[in-house]
N, C-alpha and C positions, 0 to 999 in steps of 0.2 A: 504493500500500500504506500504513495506516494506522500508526503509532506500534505498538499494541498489537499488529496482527498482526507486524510488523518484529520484535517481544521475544520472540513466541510463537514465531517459524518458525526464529530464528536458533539454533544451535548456540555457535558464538563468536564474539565480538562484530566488527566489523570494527575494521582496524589504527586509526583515528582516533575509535572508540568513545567518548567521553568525554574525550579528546585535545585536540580543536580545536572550539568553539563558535563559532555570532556571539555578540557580547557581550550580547545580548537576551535569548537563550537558556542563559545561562551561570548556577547556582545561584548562585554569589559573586562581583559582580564580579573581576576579572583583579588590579586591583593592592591590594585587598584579601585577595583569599586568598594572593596570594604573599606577601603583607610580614608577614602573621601565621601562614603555616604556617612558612615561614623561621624566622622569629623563636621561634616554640614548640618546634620541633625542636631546635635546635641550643643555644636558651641553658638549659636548667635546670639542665645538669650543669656549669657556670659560677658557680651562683650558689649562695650558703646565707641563713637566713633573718638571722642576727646576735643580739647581744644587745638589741634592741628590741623582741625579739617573744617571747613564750614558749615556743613552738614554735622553737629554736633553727637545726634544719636544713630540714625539709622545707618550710614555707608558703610562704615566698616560690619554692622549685622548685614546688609547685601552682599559685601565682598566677602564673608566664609561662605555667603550660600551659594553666588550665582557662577562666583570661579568656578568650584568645585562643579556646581552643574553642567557650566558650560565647557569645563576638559571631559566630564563623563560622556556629554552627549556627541561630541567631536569625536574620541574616540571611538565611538561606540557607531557614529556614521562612517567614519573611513574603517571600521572595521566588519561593516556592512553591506560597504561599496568594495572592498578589495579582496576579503576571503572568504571562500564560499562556503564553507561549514561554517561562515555568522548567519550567513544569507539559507541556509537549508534549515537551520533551524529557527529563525526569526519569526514572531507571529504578530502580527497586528489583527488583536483581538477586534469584535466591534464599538466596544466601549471606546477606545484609542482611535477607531476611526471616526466616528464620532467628533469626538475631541480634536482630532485633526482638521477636519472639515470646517470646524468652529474656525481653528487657527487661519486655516486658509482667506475663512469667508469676512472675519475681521481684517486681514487685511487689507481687504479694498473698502473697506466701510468709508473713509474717508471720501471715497467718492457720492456718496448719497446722506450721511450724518452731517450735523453741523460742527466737525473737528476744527476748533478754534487753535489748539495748541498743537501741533505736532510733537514736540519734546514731550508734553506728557502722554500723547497715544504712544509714542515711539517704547518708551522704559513699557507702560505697560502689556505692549504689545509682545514686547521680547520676556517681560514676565509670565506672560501666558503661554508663549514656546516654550520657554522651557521647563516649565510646567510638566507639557504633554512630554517633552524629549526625558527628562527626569524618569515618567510615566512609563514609557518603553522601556525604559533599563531597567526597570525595579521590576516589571513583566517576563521582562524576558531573563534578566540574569542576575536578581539577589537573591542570594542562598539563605533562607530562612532563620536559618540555623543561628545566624547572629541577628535576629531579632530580641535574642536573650541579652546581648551583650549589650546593643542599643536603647533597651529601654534601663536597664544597669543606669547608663549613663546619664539617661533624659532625668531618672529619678535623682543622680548625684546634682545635675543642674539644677535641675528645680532646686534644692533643698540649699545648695549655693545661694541661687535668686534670691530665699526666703531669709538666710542671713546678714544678705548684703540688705536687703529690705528693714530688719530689725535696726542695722546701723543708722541706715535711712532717716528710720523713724523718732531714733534718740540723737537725729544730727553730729553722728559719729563718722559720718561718711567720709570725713575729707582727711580722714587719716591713710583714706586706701585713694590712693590716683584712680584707680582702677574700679572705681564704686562710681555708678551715674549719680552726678549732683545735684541730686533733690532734695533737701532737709525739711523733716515733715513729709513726706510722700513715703508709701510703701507699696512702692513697685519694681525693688529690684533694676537688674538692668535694662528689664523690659519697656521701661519707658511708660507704662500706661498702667493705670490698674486693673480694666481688663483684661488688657493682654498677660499681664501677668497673672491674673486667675487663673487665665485661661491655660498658661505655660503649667502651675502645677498643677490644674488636672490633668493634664495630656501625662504628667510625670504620675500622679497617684493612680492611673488608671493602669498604665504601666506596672508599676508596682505591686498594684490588686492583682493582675493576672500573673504576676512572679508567684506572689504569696500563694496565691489559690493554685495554678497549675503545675508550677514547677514543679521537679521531682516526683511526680504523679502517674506519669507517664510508664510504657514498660521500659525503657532503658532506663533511668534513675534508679525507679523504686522511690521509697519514702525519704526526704530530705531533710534533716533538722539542723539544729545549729546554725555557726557563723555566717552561712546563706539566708538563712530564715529569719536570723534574726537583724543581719544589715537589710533584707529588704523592709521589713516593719519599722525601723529605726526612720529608713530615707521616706519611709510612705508616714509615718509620724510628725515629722519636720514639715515635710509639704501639706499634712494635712490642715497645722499649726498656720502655715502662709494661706491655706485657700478660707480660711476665717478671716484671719487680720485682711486678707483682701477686702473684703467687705463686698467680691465680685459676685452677684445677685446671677445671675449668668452661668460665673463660671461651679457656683455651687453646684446648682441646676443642672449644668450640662455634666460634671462627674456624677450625678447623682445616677440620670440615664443611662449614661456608659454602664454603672455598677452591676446595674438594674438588668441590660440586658445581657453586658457580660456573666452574671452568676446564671441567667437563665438557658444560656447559650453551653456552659458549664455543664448545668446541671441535667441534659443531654447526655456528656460524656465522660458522667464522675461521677454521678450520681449525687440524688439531691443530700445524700448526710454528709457528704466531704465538704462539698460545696457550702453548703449552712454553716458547720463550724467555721467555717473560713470565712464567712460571712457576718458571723458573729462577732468575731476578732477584731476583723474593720470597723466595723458600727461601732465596738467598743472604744478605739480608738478614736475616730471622730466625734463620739461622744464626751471622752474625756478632754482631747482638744479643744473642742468648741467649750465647755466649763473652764478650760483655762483661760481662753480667751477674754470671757467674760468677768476675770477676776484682774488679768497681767496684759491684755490684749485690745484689739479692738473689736472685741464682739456684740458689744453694746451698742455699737454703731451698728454694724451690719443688724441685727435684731428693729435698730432703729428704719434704718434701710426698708428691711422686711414688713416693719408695721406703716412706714410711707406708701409703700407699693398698694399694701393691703384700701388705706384709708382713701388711696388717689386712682384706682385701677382701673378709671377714665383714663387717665393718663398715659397709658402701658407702658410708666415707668420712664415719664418728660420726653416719653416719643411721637405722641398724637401730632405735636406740629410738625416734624420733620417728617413724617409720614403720610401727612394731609402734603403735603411739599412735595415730598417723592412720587403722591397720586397724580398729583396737577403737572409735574415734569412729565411725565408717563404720556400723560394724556395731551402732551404739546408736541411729544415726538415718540407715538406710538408704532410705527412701524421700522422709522431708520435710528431708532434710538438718539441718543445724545453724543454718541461717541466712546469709547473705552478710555477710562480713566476721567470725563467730561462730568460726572455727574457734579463735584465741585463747583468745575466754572456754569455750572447751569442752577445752582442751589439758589441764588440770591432773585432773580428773574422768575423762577419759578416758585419762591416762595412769597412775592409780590402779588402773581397772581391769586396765590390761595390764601393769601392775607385779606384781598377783596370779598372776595365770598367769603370767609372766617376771620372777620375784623376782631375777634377776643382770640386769637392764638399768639401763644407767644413769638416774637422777631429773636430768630436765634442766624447763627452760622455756623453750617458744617462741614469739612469733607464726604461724610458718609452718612449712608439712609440708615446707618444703625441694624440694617437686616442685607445680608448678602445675596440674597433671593431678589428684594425689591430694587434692590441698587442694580442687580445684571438685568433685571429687566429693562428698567429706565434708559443704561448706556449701552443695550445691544440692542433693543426693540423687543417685540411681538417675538420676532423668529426666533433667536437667540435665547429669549425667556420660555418659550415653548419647548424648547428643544431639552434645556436643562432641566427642568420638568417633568420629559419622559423620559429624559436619561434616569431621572430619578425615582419615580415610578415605575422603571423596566427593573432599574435594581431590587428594589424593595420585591419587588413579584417574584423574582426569580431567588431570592435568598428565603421568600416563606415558601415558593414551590419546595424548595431541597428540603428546610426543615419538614414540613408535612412528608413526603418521603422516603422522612429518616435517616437520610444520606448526613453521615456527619460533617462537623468541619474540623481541620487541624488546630494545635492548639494557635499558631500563625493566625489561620483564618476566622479563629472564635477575640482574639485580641483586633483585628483587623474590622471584623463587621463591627462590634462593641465600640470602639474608637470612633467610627462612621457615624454611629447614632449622635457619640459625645459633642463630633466637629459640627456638624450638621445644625444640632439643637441650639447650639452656639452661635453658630452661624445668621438664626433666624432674628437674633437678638445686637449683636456684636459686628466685628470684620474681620473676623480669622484670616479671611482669604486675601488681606491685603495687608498682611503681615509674611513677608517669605518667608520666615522662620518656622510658621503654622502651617499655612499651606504647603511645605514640601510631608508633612507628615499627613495631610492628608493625603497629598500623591502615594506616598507609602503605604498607607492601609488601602487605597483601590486597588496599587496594583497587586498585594498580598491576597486580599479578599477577590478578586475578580477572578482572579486562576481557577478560583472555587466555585465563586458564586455563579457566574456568570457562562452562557455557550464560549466554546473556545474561539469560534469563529461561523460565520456563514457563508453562503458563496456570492452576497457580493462584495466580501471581506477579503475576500481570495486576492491574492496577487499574481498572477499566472505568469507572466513575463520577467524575465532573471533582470533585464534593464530598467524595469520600474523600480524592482529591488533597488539596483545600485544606483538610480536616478536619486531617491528617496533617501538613500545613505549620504550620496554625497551634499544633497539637499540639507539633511541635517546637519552633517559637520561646518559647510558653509555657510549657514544660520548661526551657530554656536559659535565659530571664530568670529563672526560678524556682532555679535555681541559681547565676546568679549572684548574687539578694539572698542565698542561703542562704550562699555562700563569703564573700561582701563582710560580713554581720553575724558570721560566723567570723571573720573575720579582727580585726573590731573586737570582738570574745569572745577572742580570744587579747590582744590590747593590753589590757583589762582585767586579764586574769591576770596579764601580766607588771607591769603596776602594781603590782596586788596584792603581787606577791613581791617588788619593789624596797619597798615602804613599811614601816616600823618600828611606825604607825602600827594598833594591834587593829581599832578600830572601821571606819577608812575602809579595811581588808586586808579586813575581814568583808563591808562594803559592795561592794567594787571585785564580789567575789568571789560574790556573790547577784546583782547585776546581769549577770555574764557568764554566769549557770547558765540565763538567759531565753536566751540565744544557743544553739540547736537543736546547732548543728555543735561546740562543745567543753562541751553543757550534762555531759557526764561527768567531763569535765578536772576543770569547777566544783565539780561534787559531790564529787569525791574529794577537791580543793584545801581546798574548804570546810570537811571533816573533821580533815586535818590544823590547819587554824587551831583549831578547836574543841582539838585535843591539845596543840598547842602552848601557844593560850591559857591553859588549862587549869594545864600547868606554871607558866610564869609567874607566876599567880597564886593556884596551887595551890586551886583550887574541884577538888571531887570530880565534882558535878553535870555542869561541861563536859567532863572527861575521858569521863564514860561519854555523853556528848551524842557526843561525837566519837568515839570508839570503838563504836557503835551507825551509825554515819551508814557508818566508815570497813566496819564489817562488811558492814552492808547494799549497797555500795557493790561489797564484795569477791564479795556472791553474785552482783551482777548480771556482773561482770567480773572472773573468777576470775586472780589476776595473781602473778606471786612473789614479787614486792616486799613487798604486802601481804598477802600470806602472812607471810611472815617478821617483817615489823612486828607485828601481830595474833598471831602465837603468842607474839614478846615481851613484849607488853602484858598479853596474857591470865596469860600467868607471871607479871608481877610484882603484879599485881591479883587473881592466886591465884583465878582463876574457870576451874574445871578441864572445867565443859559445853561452855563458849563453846571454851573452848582446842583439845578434842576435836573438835570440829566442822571449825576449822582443822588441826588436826594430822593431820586424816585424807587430807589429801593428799601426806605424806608415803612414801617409800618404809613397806612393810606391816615391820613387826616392827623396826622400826628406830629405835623409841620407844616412851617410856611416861611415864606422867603421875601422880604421886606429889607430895603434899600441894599439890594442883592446878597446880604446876609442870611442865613438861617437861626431860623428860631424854634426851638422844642420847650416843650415842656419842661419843669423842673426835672421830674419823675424819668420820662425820656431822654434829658441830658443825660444825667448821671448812668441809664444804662448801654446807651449806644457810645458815648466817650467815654466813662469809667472802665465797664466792662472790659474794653478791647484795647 
């Protein structure tokens, strides 16, 4: 039986599907993909970018991930275009094609979407490739086996995270370089307290399924001790971080995970192993949360829980951004907003649905707060539909298997269980536009999909050896092409931070037009370069640079409608008494909530203080 018909015939893929290879046959070599999937999993929420870079938190968390992904996926295409035992055993399941299609079909979007920015379709666009290219390798050549090892590590991080968070919180922090400078904040180096919820549950879930399955299996036998008891230790610590989080969310979404990983368990252990082990946990979360509430911040999060309770109108201070993301939706329902556009379209679209819902709060955000509404918004109709039945074919075909009876591995029962957690999280949060998060979602699909999912159908099939190697080399020159575009970002953010460290007008103007050639922060530049223009400006009191740089900072503001620059531009406009320009900006104001009087603006007290205090 041939390859192709072996994809076509099979239903579910057999148990060592993509599992065990000869090394001949393997897309990435063995100790290359393990030392850089290891290493891009577990270290971004470790690290921050510092004061050397302009981009203070994120870059350097992009650069462990996208490197790493972008030498996997390189290799892994010229190791698909040039030997042919990668190419005989390669499967581009239809989940991946799928996903692929998506890739393809965004790319031309800017021909029919309203893409104001390019720089940020561009980063996004190559986030979503290698996404899918990530996706293939983990399908086709990670060995399971160090699943064990990976979640080891996600749980040492978390519990890292939750230390440096404590320091955080007693503003000890600036004794470690190496600690993100937040004093008062507990969020670790995740930057956010979401995302840091979110980061130790993805590690306490991890660590649930150590404690419960490990050693269980027939090769172990029963496991006790110094294993057993470092995983309870690391799943302790994190559990201690996902209270002081106070993440409403990220509670929530480990709860689910729990929920379905013991039940998915209790399939293949039987429900008495499973409950004592289940026991254990509750205990421990129990005991946690009372500590919290004694030495912690759990009287906040309870307080949290009793806001939610008393306001759940609100669905927890989402109702306006969500009446916002309705009325975007419904301004560009079919060609969407653009990829990564939902931003510059929030302040415009949130004008509109301030008309019809004059009592909702005037906020600003990057995101719809739910991952589902936001891909609808920036891809359309099509794009949101599609995700939907991807999503829905999944779900059908993993309760077909359970009814069945068809087990899963303990790989694929940690894989589905994860899915629920990201997922649920998802509906609430923006996992997926964090790469640190989203690579690990890519991980549980393509773990769980060997499983869950048909291995293929025939019009999955790739029948031609030249499409193969089209496809290969298609990927690897995607993936090189990304990485010059991340590596001359990365050297476009070092310019700007020059820029802003020098006293210097002429060589700040200079650093600052040399970085605007750089694709990936050519926006930063342009906005940066405006400010210099106002600043200059003062300093030397020339008229001509203020309205240079006020004309650049406008034009800069229609491309990327923002409320920073909102608020600056309605300033300036006032005291430059230019009341056209002013109006133009002021219209994104809550409706009736101002007026413009000898070309000045005027708010309310109430209004002052939260449109220019706030921001």
């Amino acid at each position: 039986m041939s390859r192709l018909s072996e994809i076509a015939g099979s239903k579910v893929p057999q148990k060592d599907t993509c599992h065990f290879r000869p090394e001949s046959g393997r897309i990435v070599p063995e100790p290359v993909a393990t030392v850089l999937i290891l290493f891009m999993l577990s270290a971004p929420n470790l690290v921050f970018s510092g004061a050397f870079w302009f981009e203070t938190l994120h870059l350097m968390k992009w650069a462990t991930v996208f490197v790493p992904a972008g030498v996997l996926v390189a290799v892994a295409g010229a190791r698909i275009a040039f030997i042919e035992d990668v190419r005989n055993s390669f499967v581009l399941d239809p989940f991946g094609t799928v996903w692929l299609f998506l890739v393809l079909f965004l790319v031309l979007q800017p021909l029919w979407a309203p893409v104001t920015s390019m720089p940020t379709f561009t980063r996004e666009w190559f986030f979503f490739a290698s996404l899918w290219g990530f996706y293939t390798v983990i399908y086709n050549g990670f060995d399971s086996r160090r699943l064990y090892l990976l979640l080891w590590l996600a749980a040492l991080a978390g519990a890292v995270n939750v230390l440096f968070a404590e320091l955080q919180i007693r503003e000890m922090h600036h004794l470690f370089p190496f600690i993100y400078p937040t004093p008062g904040k507990y969020i670790g180096n995740t930057g956010q307290q979401n995302m840091f919820g979110l980061w130790v549950a993805i590690a306490m879930l991890g660590s649930s399924w150590l404690f419960m399955r490990v050693g269980t299996d027939e090769e172990g036998g029963e496991k006790k001790g110094a294993a057993v008891a470092a995983s309870l230790l690391l799943f302790t610590v994190n559990a201690w971080g996902i209270w002081n989080s106070t993440s409403r969310s990220a509670v929530l979404s480990y709860a689910l995970g729990l929920f379905v990983l013991s039940l998915l368990l209790v399939r293949s252990m039987g429900a008495r192993k499973v409950l004592i082990r289940l026991a254990v946990i509750i205990a421990i979360l129990a005991v946690t949360f009372s500590g919290t509430l004694l030495f912690g911040r759990g009287n906040a999060f309870v307080m949290k829980i009793v806001q939610m309770v008393e306001h759940f109108q609100t669905l927890g201070k989402r109702d306006s951004i969500w009446l916002t993301t309705a009325e975007m939706f419904r301004m560009h329902p079919v060609s969407g907003v653009g990829l990564g556009h939902y931003k510059w379209n929030y302040l415009e679209a949130q004008r509109r649905m301030l008309e019809k819902h004059p009592g909702m709060k005037w906020q600003y955000t990057y995101w719809a707060h739910s991952e589902v509404f936001q891909w609808f918004c920036e891809t359309g109709i099509f794009g949101g539909l599609i995700l939907a039945a991807l999503g829905a074919w999944w779900l059908k075909c993993l309760f077909s298997r359970l009814k069945r009876g068809d087990p899963l591995s303990p790989e694929g029962i940690w894989a589905s269980s994860f899915l629920f957690l990201i997922w649920f999280n998802a509906l609430w949060t923006r996992p997926f536009h964090r790469a640190e998060d989203a690579l690990w979602m890519v991980l549980a699909f393509g773990l769980a999909n060997r499983e869950v999912l048909p291995s293929g159908f025939s019009w999955t099939e790739i029948r031609k050896d030249w499409i193969l190697r089209g496809l290969g080399l298609t990927m690897c020159a995607v993936a090189v092409a990304g990485l010059l575009f991340f590596a001359r970002g990365m050297g476009g953010d070092r310019l700007l931070r020059r820029a802003h460290t020098t006293v210097d007008a002429a060589e700040q103007r200079q650093l600052i037009e040399k970085a605007e050639g750089r694709l990936m922060v050519r926006d930063i530049a342009q906005r940066e370069l405006a400010y210099h223009y106002i600043r200059t400006a003062r300093e030397q009191k020339k008229g001509e640079l203020l309205a240079e740089g006020l004309m650049r900072l406008h034009q800069h503001f229609r491309q990327q409608p923002h409320s920073r620059e909102l608020v600056r531009l309605m300033a300036w406009y006032s005291d430059v008494r230019e009341p056209y320009l002013l109006e133009s900006v002021a219209r994104y104001l809550r409706p009736g909530s101002y007026s413009i009087r000898d070309g000045q603006l005027l708010l309310s007290s109430e209004d002052l203080g939260f449109f220019f205090g706030s921001n």
